[in-house]
N, CA, C and O atoms as a DFTB+ gen file, in Angstrom:
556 C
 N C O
     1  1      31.094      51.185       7.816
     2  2      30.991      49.848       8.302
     3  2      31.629      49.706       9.664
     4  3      31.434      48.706      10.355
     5  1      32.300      50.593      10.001
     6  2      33.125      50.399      11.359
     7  2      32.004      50.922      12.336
     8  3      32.217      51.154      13.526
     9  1      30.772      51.085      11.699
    10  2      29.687      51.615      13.171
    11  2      29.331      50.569      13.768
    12  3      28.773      49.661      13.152
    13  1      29.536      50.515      14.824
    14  2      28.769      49.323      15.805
    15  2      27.412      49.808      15.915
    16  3      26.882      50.821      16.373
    17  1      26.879      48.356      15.132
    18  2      25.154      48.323      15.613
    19  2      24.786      48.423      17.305
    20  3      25.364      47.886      18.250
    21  1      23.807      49.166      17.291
    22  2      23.348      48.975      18.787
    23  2      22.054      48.325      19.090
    24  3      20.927      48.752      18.840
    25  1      22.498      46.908      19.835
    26  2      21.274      46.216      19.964
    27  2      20.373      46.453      21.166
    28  3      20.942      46.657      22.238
    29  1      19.092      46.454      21.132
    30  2      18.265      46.980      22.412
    31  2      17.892      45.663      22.846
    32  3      17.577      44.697      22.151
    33  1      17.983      45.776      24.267
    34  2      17.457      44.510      25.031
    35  2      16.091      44.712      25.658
    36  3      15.924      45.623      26.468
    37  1      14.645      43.508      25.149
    38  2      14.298      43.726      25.035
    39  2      13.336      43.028      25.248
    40  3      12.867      42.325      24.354
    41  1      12.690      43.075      26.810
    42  2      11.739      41.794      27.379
    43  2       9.930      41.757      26.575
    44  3       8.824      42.262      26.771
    45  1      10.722      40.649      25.460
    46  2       9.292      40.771      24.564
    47  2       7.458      39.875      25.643
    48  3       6.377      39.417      25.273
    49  1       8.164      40.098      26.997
    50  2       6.519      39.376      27.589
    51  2       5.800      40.810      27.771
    52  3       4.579      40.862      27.923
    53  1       6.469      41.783      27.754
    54  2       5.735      42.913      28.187
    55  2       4.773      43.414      26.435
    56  3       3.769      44.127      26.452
    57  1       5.267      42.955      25.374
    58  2       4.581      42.826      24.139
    59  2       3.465      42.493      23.706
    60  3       2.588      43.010      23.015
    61  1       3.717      41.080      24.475
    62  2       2.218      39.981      24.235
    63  2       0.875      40.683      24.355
    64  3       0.764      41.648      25.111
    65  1      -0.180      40.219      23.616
    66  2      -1.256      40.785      24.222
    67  2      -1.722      39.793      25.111
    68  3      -2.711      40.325      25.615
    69  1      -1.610      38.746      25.571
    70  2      -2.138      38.910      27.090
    71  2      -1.335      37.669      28.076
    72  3      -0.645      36.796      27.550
    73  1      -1.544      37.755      29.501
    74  2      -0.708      37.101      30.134
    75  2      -1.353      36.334      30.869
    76  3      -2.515      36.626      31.153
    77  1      -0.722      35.091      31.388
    78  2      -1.665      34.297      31.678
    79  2      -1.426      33.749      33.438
    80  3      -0.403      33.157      33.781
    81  1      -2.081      33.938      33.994
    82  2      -1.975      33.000      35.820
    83  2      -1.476      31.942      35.814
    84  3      -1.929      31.104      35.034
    85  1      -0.589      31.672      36.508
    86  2      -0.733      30.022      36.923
    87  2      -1.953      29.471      36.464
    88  3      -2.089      29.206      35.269
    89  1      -3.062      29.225      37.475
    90  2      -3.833      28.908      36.916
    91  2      -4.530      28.056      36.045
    92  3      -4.854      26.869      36.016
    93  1      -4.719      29.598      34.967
    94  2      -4.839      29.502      33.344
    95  2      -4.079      28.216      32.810
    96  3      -4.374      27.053      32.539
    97  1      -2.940      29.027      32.796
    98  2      -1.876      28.135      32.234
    99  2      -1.958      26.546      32.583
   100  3      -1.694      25.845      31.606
   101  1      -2.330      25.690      34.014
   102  2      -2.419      24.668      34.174
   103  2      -4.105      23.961      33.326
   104  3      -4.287      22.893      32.742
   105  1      -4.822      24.820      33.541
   106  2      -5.696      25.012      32.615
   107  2      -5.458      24.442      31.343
   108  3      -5.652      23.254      31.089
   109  1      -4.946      25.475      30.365
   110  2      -4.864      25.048      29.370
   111  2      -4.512      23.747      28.786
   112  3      -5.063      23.047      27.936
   113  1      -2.945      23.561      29.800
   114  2      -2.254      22.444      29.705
   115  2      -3.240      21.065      29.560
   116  3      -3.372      20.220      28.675
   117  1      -3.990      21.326      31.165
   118  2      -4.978      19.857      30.840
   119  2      -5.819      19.847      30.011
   120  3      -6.339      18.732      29.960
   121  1      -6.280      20.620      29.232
   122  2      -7.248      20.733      27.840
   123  2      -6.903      20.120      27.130
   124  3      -7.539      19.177      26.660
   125  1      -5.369      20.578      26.705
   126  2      -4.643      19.789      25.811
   127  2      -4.513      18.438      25.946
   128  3      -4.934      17.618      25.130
   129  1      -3.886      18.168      27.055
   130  2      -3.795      16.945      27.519
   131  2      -4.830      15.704      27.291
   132  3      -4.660      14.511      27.042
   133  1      -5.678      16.311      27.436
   134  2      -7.043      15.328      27.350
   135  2      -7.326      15.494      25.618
   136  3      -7.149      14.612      24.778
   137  1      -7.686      16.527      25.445
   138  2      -7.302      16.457      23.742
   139  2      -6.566      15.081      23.239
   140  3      -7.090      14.082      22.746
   141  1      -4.966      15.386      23.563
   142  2      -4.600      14.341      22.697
   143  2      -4.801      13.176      23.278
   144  3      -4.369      12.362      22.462
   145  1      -5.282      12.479      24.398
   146  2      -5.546      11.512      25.006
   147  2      -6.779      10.642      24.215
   148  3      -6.830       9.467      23.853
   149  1      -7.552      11.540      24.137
   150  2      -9.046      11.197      23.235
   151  2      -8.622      11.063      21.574
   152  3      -9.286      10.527      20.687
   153  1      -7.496      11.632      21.481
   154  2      -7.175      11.653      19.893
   155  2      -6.176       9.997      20.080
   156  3      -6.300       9.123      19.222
   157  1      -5.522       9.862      20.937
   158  2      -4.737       8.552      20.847
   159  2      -5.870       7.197      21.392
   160  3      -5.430       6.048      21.424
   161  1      -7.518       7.534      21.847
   162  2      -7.739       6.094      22.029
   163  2      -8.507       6.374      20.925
   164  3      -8.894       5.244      20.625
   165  1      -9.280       7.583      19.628
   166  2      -9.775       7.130      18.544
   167  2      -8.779       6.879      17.786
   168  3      -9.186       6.693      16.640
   169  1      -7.376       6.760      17.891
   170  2      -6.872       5.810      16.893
   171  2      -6.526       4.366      17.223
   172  3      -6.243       3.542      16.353
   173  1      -6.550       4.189      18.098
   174  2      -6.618       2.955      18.750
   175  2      -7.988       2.602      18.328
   176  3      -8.117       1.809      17.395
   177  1      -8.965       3.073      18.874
   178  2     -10.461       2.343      17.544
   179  2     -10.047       1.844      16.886
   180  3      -9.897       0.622      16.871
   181  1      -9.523       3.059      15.658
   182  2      -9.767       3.097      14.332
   183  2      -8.987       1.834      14.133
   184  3      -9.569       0.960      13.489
   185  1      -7.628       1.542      14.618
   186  2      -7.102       0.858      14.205
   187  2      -7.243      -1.048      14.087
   188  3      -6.802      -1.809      13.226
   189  1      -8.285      -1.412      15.730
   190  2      -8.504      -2.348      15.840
   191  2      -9.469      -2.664      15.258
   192  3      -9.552      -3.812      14.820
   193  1     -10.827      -1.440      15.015
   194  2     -11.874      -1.888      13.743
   195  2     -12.119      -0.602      12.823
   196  3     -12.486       0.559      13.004
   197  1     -11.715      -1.428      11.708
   198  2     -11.357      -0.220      10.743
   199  2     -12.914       0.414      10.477
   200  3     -13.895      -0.267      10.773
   201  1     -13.028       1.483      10.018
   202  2     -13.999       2.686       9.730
   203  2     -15.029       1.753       8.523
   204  3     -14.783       1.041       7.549
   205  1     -15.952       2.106       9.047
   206  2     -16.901       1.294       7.960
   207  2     -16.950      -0.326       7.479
   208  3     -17.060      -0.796       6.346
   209  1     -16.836      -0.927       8.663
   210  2     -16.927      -2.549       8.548
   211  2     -18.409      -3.046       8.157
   212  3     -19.467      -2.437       8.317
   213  1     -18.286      -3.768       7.841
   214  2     -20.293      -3.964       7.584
   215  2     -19.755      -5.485       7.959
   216  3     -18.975      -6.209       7.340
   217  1     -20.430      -5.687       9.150
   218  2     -20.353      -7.094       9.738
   219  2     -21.285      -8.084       8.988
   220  3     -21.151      -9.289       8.775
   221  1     -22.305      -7.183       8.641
   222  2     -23.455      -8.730       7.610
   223  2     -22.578      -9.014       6.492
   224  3     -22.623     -10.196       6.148
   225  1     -21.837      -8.317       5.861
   226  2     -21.340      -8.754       4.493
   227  2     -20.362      -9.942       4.520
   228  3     -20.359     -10.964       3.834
   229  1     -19.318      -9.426       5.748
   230  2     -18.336     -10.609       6.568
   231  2     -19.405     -11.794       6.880
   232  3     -19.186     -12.952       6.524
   233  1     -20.523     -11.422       7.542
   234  2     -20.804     -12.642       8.219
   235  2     -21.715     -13.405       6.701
   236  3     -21.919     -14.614       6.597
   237  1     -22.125     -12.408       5.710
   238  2     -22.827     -13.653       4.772
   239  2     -21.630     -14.367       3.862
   240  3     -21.578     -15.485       3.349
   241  1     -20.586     -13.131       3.874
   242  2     -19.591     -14.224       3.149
   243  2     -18.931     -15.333       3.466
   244  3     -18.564     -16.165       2.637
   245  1     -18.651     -15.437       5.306
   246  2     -18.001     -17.005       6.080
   247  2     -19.081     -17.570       6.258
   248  3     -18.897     -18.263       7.258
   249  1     -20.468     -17.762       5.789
   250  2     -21.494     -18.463       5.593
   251  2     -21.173     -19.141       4.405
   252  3     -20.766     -20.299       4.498
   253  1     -21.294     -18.581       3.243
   254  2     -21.048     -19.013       1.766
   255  2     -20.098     -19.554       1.793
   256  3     -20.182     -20.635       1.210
   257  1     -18.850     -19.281       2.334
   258  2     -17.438     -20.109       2.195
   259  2     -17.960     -21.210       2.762
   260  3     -17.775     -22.273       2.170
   261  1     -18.823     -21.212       4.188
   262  2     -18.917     -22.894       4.973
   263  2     -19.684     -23.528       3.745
   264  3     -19.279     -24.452       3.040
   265  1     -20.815     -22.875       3.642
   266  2     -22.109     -23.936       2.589
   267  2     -21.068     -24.497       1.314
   268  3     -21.287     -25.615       0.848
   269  1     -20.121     -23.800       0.871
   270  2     -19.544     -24.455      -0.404
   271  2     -18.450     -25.450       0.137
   272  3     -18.177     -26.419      -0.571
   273  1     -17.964     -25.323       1.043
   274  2     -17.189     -26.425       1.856
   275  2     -18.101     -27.699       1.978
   276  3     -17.775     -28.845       1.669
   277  1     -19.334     -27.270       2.498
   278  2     -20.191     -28.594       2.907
   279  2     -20.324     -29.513       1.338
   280  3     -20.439     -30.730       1.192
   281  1     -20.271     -28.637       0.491
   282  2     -20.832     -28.567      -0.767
   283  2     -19.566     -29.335      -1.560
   284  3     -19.618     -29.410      -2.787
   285  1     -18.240     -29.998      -0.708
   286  2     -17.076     -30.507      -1.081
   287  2     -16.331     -29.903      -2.576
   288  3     -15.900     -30.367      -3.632
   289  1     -16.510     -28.427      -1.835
   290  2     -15.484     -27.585      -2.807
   291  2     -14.554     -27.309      -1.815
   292  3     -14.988     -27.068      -0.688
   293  1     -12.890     -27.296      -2.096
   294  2     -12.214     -26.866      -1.441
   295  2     -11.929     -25.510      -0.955
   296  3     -12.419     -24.541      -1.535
   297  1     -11.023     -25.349       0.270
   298  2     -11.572     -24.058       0.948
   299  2     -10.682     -22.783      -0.088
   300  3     -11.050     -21.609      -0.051
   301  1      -9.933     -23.074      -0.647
   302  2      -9.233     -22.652      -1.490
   303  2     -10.251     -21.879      -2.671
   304  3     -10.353     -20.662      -2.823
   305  1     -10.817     -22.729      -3.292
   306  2     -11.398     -22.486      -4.353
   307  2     -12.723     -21.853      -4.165
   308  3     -13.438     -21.339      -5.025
   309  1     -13.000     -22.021      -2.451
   310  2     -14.678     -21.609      -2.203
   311  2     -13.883     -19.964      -2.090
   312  3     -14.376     -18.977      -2.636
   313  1     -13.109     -19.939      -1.607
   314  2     -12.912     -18.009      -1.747
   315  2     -13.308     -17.385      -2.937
   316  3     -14.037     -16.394      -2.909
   317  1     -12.821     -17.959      -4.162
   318  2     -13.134     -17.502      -5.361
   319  2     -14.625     -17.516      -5.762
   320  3     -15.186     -16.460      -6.054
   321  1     -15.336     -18.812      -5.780
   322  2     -16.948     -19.070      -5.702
   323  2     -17.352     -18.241      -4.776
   324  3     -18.288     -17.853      -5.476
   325  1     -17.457     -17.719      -3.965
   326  2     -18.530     -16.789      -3.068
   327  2     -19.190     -15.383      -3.463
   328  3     -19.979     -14.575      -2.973
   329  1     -18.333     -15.566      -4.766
   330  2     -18.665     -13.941      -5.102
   331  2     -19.794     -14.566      -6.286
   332  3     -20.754     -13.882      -6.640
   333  1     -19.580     -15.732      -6.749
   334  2     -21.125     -16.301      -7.577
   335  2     -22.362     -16.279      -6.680
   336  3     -23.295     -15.694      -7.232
   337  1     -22.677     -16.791      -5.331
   338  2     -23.494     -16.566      -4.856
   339  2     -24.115     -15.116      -4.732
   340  3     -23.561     -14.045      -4.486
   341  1     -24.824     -15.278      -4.866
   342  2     -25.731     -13.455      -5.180
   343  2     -26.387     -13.219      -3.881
   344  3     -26.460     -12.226      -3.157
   345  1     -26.871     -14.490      -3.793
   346  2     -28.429     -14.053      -2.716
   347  2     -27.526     -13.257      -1.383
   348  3     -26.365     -13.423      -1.009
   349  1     -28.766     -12.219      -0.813
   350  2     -27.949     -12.055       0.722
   351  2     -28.997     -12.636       1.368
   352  3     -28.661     -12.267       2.494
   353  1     -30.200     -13.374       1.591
   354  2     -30.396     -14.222       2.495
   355  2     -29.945     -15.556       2.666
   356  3     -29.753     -16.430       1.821
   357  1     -29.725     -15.576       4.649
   358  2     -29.258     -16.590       4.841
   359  2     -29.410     -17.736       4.915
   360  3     -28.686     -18.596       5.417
   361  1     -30.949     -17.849       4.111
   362  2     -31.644     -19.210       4.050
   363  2     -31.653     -19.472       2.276
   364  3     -31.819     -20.595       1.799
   365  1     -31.538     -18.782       1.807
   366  2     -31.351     -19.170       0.270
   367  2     -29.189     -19.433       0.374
   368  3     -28.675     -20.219      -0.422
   369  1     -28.709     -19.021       0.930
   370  2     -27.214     -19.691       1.078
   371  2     -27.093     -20.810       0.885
   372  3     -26.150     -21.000       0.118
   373  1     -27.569     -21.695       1.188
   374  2     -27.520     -23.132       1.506
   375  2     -27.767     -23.482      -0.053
   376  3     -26.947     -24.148      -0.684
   377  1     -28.955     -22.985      -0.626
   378  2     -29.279     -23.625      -2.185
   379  2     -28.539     -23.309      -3.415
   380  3     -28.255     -24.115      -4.301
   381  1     -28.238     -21.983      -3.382
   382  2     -27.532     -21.419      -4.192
   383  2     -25.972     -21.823      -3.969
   384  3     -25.262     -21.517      -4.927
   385  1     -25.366     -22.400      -2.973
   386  2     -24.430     -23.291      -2.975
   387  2     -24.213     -24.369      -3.782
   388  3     -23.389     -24.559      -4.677
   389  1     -25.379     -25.275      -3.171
   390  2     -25.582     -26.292      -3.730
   391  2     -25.304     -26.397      -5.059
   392  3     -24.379     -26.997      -5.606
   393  1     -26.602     -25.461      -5.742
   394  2     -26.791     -25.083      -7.162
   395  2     -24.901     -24.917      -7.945
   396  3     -24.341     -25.595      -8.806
   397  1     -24.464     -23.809      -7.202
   398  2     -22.882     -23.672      -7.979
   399  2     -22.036     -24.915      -7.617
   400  3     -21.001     -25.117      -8.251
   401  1     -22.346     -25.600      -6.819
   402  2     -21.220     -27.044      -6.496
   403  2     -21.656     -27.947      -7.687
   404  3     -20.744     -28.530      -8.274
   405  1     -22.792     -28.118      -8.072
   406  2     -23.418     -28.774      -9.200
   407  2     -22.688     -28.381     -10.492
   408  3     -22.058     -29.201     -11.159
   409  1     -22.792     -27.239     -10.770
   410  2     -22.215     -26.172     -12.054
   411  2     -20.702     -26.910     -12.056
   412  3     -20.230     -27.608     -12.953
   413  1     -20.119     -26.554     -10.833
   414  2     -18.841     -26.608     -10.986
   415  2     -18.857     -28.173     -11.272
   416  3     -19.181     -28.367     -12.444
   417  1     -18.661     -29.115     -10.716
   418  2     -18.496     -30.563     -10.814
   419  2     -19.147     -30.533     -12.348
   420  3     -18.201     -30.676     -13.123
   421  1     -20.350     -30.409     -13.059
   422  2     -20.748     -30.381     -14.361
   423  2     -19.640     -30.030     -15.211
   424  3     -19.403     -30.790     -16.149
   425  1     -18.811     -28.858     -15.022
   426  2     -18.065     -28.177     -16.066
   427  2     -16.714     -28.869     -15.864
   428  3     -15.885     -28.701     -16.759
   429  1     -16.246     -29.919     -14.403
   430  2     -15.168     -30.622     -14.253
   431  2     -15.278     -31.698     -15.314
   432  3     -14.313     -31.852     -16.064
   433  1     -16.461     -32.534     -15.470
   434  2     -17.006     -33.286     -16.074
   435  2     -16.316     -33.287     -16.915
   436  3     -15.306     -33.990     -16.951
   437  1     -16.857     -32.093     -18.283
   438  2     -17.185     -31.956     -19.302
   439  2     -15.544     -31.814     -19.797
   440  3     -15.151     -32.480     -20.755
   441  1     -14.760     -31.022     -19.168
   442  2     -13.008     -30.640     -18.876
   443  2     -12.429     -31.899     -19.367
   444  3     -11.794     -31.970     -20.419
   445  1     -12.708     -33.088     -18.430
   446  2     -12.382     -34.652     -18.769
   447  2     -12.822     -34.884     -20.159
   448  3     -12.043     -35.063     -21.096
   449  1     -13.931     -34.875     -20.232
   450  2     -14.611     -35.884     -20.964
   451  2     -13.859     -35.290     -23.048
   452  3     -13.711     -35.973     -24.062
   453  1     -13.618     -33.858     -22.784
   454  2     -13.024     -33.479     -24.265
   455  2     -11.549     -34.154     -24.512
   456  3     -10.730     -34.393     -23.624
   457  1     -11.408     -34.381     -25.769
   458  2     -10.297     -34.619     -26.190
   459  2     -10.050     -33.956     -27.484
   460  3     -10.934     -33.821     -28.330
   461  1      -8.867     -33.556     -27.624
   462  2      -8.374     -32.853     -28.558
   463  2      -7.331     -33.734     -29.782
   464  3      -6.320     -34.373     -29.490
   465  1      -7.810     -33.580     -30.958
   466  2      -7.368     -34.081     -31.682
   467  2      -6.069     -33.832     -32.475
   468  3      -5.570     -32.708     -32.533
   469  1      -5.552     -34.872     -33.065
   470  2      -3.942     -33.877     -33.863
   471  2      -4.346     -33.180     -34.608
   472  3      -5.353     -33.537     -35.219
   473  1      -3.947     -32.309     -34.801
   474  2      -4.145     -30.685     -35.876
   475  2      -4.081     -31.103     -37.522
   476  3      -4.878     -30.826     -38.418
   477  1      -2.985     -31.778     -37.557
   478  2      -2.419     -32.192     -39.100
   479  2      -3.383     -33.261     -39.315
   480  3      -3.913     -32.988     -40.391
   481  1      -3.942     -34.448     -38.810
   482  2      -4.802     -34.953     -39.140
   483  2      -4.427     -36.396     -39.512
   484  3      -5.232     -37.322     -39.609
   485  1      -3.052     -36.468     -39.716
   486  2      -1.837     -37.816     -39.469
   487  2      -2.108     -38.270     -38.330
   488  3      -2.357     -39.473     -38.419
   489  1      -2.181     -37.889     -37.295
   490  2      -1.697     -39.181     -36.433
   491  2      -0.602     -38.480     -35.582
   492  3      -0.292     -37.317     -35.838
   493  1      -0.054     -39.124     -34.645
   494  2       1.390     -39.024     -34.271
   495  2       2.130     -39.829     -34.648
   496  3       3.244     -39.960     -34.141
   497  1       1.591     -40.744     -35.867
   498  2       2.341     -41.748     -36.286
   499  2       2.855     -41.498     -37.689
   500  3       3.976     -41.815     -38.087
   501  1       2.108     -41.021     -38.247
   502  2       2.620     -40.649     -39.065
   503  2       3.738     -39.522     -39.704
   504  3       3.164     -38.578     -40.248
   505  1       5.178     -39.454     -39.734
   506  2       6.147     -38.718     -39.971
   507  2       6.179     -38.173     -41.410
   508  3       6.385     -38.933     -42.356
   509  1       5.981     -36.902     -41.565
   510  2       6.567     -36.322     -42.742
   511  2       7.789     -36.074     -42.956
   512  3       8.583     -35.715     -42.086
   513  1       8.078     -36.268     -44.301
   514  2       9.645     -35.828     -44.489
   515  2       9.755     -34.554     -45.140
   516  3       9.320     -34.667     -46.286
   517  1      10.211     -33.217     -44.861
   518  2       9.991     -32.064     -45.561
   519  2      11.472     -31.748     -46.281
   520  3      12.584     -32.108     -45.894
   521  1      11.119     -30.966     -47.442
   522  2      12.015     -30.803     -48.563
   523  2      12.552     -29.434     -47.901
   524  3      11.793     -28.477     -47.749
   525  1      14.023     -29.398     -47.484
   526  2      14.698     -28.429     -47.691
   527  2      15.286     -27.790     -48.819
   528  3      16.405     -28.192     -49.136
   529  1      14.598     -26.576     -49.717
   530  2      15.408     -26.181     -50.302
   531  2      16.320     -25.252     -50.178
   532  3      15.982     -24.273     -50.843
   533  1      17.172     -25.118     -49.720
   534  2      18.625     -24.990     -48.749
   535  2      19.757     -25.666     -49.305
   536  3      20.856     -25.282     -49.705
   537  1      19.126     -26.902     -49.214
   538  2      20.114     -27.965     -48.624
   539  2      20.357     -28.604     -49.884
   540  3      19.331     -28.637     -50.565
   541  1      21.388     -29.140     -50.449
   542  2      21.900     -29.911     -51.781
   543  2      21.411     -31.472     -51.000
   544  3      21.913     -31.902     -49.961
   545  1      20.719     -31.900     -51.508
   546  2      20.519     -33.568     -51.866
   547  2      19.415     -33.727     -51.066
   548  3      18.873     -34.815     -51.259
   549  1      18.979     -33.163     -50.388
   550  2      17.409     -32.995     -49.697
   551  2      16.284     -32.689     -50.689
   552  3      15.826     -31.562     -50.873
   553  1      15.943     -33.644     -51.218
   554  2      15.344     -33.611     -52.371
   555  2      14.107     -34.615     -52.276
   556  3      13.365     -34.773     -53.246
């Protein structure tokens, strides 16, 4: 263990297989360069319109939201209704609105108009007195 290793010094460019010019080398550099340049404005695309937008679907669905608005459903509730409308033409929109603003107000109707009766069949007026057997004198 007392041998001293002997380290060789040892210019590994003479190794490489190959060497490159100025040049080259500025070369390459701007390849790259532009590379990632083109890679940072397609994510900039990507990011401001995402991959696979289908603009008719957007544009028939803020159609359907307006027609059920006109249709004095709130804008709230027309988000949920738009997915009842089926049709994708933009001239049947207008009817098939209509048609579900009808439905809906019908089934508001009908919401009111039920009443539910007492279960027991008393009344709310009428009080039972129930027998604890538990209890001494509850009888």
């Amino acid at each position: 263990m007392a041998e001293k290793i002997k380290k060789l010094r040892l210019n590994l460019q003479y190794f490489s297989e190959k060497r490159f010019t100025q040049a080259e080398a500025e070369e390459i550099i701007e390849q790259r360069l532009q590379e990632m340049e083109q890679a940072q404005e397609a994510e900039q695309q990507a990011q401001t319109e995402p991959e696979g937008t289908d603009y008719r679907k957007l544009y028939l669905d803020a159609l359907k939201k307006k027609a059920l608005t006109d249709e004095n459903i709130p804008l709230e509730k027309a988000g949920r209704y738009v997915k009842y409308i089926e049709t994708d033409d933009p001239a049947e929109v207008e009817k098939a609105a209509k048609e579900l603003a009808e439905d809906i107000e019908e089934g508001e109707r009908a919401k009111q108009k039920k009443s539910y009766g007492d279960p027991n069949g008393y009344g709310t007026q009428a009080k039972t007195k129930f027998k604890n057997p538990f209890r001494k004198g509850d009888e």
